[in-house]
Each structure stands twice: as structure tokens, then as C-alpha cells.
C-alpha angles and dihedrals in degrees: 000000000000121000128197111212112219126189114244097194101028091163082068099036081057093045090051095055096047078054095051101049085037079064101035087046090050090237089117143026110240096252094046090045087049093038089060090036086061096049101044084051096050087047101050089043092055078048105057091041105269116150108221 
């Protein structure tokens, strides 16, 4: 069988990845570039209706 993964938050799997390239690129240090991560992700999910 075959399955197809979905992402069930997009809106984090996107924030993780800006975090990821803020630390690789040195613009951020890891915990300010997670602690906006985090942020930006609680923010879009209220949002987009998510209760939380």
C-alpha cells in the first residue's frame, strides 16, 4: 500500500522551516528564532479557528 502524508498544521511546518533557515543563515539564535516560531504558529492557528 501506498500512503500519501499530509500535514495536518502546515502553517507550523512553514514557521519551522523560516526558523530553521533565521538560525542556518546566523540572523537568529536558535531560541529567539523558536520563540518567534512559536508565536507566529499560535497566532495563525487562532486565526484560522483552532482552539488552543
Amino acid at each position: 500500500m501506498k500512503y500519501r502524508t499530509v500535514s495536518v498544521y502546515p502553517q507550523v511546518d512553514q514557521q519551522l522551516n523560516k526558523a530553521i533557515e533565521l538560525i542556518a543563515s546566523g540572523q537568529l539564535s536558535a531560541k529567539q528564532a523558536f520563540q518567534q516560531a512559536q508565536a507566529n504558529t499560535i497566532a495563525e492557528l487562532k486565526r484560522a479557528g483552532a482552539k488552543l
